[in-house]
C-alpha positions as semicolon CSV with decimal commas, in nm:
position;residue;x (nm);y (nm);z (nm)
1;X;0,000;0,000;0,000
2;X;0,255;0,215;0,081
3;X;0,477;0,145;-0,215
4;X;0,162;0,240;-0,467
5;X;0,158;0,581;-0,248
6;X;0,485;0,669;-0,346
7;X;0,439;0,537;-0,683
8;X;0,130;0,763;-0,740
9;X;0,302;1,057;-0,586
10;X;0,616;1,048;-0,819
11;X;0,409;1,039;-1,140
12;X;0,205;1,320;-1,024
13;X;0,576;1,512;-0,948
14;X;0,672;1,432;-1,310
15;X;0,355;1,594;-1,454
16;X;0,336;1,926;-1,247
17;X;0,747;1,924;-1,357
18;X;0,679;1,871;-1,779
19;X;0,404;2,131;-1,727
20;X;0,531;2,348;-1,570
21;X;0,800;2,367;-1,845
22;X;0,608;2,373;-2,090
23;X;0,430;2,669;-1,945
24;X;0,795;2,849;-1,898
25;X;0,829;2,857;-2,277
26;X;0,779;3,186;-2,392
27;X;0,639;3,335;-2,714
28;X;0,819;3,586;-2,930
29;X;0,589;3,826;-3,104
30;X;0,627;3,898;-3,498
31;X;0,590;4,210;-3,673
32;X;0,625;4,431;-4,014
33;X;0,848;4,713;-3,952
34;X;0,649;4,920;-4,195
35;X;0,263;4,862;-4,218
36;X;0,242;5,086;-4,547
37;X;0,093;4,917;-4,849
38;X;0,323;4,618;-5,009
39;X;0,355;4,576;-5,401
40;X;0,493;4,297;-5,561
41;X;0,888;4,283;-5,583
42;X;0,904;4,490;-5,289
43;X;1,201;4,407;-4,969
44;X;0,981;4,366;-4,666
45;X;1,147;4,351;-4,274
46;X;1,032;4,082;-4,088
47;X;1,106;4,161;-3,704
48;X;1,101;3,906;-3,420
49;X;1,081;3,999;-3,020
50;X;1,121;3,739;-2,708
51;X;1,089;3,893;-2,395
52;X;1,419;3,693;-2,282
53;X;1,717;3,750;-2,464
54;X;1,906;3,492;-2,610
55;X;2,247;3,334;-2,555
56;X;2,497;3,147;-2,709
57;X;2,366;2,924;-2,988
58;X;1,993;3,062;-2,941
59;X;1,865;3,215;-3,288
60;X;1,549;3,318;-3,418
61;X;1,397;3,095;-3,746
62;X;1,144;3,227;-3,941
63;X;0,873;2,980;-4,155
64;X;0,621;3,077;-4,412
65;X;0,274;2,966;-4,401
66;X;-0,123;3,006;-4,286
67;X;-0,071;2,778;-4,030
68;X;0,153;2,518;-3,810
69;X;0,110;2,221;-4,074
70;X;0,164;2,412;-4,402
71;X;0,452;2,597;-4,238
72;X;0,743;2,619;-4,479
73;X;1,089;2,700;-4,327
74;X;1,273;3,003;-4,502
75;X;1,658;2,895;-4,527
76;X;1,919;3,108;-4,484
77;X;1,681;3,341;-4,268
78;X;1,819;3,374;-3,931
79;X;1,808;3,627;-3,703
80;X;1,540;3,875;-3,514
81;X;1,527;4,104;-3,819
82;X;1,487;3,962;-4,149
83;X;1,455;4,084;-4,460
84;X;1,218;3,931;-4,778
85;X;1,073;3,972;-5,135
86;X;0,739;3,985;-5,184
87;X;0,661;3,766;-5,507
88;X;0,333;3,689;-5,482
89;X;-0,051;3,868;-5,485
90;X;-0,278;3,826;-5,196
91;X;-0,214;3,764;-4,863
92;X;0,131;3,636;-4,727
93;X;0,178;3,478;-4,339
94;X;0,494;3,425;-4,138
95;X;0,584;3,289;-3,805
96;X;0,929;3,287;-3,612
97;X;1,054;3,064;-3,330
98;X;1,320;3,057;-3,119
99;X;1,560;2,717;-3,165
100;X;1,882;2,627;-2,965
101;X;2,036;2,448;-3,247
102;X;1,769;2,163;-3,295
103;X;1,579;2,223;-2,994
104;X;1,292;2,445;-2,943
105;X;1,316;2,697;-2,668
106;X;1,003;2,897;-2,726
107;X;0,689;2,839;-2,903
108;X;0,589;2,979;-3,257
109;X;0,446;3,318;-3,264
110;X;0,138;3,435;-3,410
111;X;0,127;3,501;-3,779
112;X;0,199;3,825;-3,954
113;X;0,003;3,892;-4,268
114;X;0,110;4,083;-4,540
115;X;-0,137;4,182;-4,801
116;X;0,051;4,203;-5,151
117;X;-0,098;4,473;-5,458
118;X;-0,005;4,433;-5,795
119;X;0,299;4,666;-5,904
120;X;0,178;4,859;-6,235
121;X;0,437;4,703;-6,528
122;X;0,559;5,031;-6,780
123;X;0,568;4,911;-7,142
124;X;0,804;5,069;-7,435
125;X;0,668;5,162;-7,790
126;X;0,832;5,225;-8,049
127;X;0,760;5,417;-8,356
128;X;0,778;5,347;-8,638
129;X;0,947;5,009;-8,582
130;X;1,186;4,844;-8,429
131;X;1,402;4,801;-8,704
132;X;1,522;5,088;-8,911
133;X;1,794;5,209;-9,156
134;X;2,031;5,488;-9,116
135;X;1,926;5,857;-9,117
136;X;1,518;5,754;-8,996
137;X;1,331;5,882;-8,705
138;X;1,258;5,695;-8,412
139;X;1,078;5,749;-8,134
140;X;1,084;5,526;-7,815
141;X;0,769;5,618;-7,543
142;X;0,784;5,433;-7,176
143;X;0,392;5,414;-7,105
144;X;0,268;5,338;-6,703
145;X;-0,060;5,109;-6,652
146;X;-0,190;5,308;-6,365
147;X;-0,027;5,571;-6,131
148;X;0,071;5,908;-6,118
149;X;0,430;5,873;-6,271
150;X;0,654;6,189;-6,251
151;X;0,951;6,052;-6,368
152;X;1,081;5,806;-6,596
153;X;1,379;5,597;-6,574
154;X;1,557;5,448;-6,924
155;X;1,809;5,151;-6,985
156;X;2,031;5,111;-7,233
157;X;2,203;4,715;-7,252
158;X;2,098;4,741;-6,892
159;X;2,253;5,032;-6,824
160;X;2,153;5,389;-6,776
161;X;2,063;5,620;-7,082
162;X;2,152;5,978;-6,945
163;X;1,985;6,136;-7,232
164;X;1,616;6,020;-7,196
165;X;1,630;6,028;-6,781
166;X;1,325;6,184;-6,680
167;X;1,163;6,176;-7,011
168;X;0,792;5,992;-7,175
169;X;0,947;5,960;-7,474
170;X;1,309;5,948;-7,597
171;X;1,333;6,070;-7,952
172;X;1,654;6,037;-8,221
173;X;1,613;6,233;-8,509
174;X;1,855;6,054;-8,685
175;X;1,942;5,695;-8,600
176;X;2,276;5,539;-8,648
177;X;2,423;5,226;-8,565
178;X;2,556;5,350;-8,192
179;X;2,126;5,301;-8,135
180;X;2,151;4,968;-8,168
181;X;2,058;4,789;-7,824
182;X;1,801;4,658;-7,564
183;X;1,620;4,904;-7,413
184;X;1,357;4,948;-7,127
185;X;1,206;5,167;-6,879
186;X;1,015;5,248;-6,560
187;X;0,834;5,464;-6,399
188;X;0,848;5,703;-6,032
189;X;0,666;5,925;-5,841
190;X;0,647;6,028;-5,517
191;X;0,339;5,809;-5,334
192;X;0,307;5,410;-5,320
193;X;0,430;5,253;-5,533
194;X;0,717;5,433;-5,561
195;X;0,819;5,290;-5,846
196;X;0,661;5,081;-6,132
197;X;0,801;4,734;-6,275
198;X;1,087;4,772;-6,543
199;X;0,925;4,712;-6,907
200;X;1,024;4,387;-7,100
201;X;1,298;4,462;-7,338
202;X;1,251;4,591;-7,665
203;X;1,542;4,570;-7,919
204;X;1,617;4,822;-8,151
205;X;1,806;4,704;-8,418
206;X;1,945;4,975;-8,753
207;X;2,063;4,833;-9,076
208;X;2,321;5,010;-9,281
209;X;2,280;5,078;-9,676
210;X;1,998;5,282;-9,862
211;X;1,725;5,401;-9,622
212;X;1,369;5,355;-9,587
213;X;1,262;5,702;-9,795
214;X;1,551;5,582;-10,114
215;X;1,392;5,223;-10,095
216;X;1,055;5,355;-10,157
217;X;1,191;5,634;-10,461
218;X;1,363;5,363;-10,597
219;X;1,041;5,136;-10,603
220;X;0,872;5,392;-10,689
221;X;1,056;5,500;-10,994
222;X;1,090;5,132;-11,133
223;X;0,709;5,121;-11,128
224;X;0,670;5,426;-11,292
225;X;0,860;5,306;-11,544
226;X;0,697;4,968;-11,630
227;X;0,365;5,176;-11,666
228;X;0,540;5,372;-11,963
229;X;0,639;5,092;-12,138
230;X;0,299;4,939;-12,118
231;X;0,167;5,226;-12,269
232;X;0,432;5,340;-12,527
233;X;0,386;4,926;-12,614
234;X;-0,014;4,937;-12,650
235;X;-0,005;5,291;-12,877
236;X;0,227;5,095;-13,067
237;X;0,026;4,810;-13,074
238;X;-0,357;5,021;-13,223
239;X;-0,086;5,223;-13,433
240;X;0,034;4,945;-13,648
241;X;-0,335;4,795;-13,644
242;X;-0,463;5,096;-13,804
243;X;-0,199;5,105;-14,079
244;X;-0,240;4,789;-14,148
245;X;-0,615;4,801;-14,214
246;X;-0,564;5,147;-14,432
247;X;-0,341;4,921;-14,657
248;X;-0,564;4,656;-14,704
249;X;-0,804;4,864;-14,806
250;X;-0,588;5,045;-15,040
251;X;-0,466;4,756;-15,193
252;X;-0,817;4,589;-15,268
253;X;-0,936;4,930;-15,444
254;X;-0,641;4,907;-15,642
255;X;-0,690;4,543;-15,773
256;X;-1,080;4,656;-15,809
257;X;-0,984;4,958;-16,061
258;X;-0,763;4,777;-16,276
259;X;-0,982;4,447;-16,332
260;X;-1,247;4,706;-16,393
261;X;-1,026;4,922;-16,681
262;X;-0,798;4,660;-16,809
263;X;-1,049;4,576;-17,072
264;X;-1,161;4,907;-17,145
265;X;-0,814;5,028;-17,210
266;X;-0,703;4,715;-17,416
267;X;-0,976;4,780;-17,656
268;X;-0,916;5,137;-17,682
269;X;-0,568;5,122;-17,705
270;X;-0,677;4,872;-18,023
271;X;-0,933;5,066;-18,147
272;X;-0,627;5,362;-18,167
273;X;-0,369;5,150;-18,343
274;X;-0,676;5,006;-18,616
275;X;-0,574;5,163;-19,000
276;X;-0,785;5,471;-19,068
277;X;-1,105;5,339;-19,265
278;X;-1,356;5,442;-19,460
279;X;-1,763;5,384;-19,352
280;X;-1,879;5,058;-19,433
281;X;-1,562;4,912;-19,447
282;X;-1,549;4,572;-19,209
283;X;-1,222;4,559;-18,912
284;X;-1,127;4,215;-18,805
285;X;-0,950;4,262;-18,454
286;X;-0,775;4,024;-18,274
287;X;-0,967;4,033;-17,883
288;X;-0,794;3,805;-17,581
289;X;-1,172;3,679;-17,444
290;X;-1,156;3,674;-17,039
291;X;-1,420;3,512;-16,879
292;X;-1,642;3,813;-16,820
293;X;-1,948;3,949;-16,943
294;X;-1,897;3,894;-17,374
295;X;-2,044;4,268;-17,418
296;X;-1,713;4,573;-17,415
297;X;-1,849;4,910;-17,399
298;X;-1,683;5,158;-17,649
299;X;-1,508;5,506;-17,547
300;X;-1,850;5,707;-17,564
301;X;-2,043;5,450;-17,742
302;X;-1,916;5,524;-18,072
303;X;-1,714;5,132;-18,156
304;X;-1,921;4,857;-18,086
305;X;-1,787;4,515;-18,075
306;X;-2,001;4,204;-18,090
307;X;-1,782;3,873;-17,999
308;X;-1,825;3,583;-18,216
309;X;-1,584;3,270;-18,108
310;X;-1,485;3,053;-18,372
311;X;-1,499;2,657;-18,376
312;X;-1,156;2,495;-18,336
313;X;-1,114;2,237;-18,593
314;X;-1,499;2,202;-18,753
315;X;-1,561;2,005;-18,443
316;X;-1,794;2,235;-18,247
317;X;-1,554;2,269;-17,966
318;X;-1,554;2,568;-17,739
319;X;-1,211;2,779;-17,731
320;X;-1,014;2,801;-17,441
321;X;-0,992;3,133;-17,241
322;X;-0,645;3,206;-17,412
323;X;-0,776;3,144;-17,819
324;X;-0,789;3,384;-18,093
325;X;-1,140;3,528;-18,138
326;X;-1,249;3,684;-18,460
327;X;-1,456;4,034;-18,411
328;X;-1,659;4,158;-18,654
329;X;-1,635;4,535;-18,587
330;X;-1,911;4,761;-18,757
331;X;-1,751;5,122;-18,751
332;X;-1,981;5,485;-18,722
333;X;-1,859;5,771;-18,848
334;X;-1,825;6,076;-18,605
């Protein structure tokens, strides 16, 4: 009986001894040093407080997360002031804890929130594009999403350009190769956020040789020239048409007059050469018969000629266009 006594009261000693360490474990308070409004990409302090200093190998760990089970330790983040990037939107909790190397010697504090905006991004623009040629105009504009920007801040190859700083819009009246390079911007003014997100790159890139303005003459020009030949080639073209139809014509009224006088003028080149006669007297004239009409009118109706073939042979045969055909010609007296 006894010996269950003292059993009883050494297990109760143990107890009131692990509680009341556990109870003498103190809790360190976290904090923001600044409460102001966070944007993303901005350095936030992290500050941790324990009423009892610490000693020796005693240091302050800090751990991400809503609560004890998602809790994500930050490495390489030691110490009672701390400092980290906000990355992400939303809300963002942390907790620190006091730790003697692997051994806890306070309990976690309560979490800090820190509520996270989006940072307004500046964009560049560049007119007319980004590649050019020697001698053309450019002009490069850094343009804010939201914000009251006084200022503007420009990069050249990541480094500053001292001759747009402070400047909407950086413009080079003449471009040269030295204006090759990777450029960006941001913005600045004087309330949160101080200071917008740098632009994406934009890469402006000149070519040597004949610029955009002789490209374009020279294009131009050639063009211009085509459209001249077309035309000089289609007057050309209705031009040697129209001549061509004119001779035609010509040609056939030529061919028209002569079948129509050839006969005519035969006879009275004939009727000329015929031995002067007296009235009454008969003319036998030698005629080359064509197939037209058998009937020759006279110069002014005064010879008359009436075409009588002759049979070849006493066989009753027709001549042949090119026989000899006896005329009896009756001449008039004038």
């Amino acid at each position: 009986m006894e010996l269950s006594s003292l059993s009883v009261m050494l297990l109760l000693t143990v107890l009131l001894h692990c509680g009341q360490a556990q109870a003498a474990r103190p809790k360190p308070t976290a904090r923001v040093e600044t409460q102001s409004t966070v944007y993303t990409g901005d350095t936030v302090t992290l500050i941790c407080e324990l009423q009892t200093e610490l000693t020796g190998s005693q240091k302050f760990h800090w751990f991400k997360g809503p609560t004890l089970k998602n809790l994500v330790e930050l490495k390489d983040v030691v110490g009672d002031r701390v400092s980290v990037t906000a990355s992400n939107t939303g809300t963002e909790e942390y907790q620190c804890v006091a730790k003697d190397g692997q051994d806890y010697i306070s309990d976690y504090s309560d979490s800090v929130k820190i509520t996270l905006r989006v940072r307004p991004k500046a964009k560049v623009r560049v007119q007319p594009t980004e590649r050019v040629s020697i001698g053309d105009r450019v002009t490069l504009t850094c343009d804010v999403e939201s914000g009251d920007v006084r200022n503007y801040e420009w990069l050249k190859d990541n480094k500053p350009l001292s001759d747009a700083q402070r400047k909407k819009e950086y413009e080079i009246s003449a471009v040269d190769e030295s204006h090759t390079g990777v450029y960006s911007c941001r913005g600045t003014q004087s309330t949160q956020p101080l200071y917008s997100e740098t632009s994406d790159a934009v890469t402006l890139t000149v070519e040597s040789g004949l610029s955009r303005a002789a490209v374009g003459l020279a294009v131009g020009l050639g063009l211009s020239f085509v459209l001249c030949m077309t035309l000089v080639l289609i007057c050309c073209y209705k031009k040697g048409k129209g001549a061509g139809s004119v001779f035609s014509s010509n040609e056939n009224q030529q061919n028209m007059d002569q079948s129509v006088s050839g006969p005519a003028n035969s006879l009275s080149e004939s009727a000329a050469d015929a031995p002067q006669t007296k009235a009454g007297d008969v003319i036998y004239s030698q005629i080359n018969h064509s197939q037209e009409d058998d009937a020759v009118p006279g110069p002014s109706g005064a010879l008359h000629a009436q075409n009588n073939k002759k049979k070849a042979n006493g066989k009753g045969k027709a001549t042949a266009d090119a026989d000899i055909v006896y005329s009896k010609l009756k001449y008039s007296a004038p």
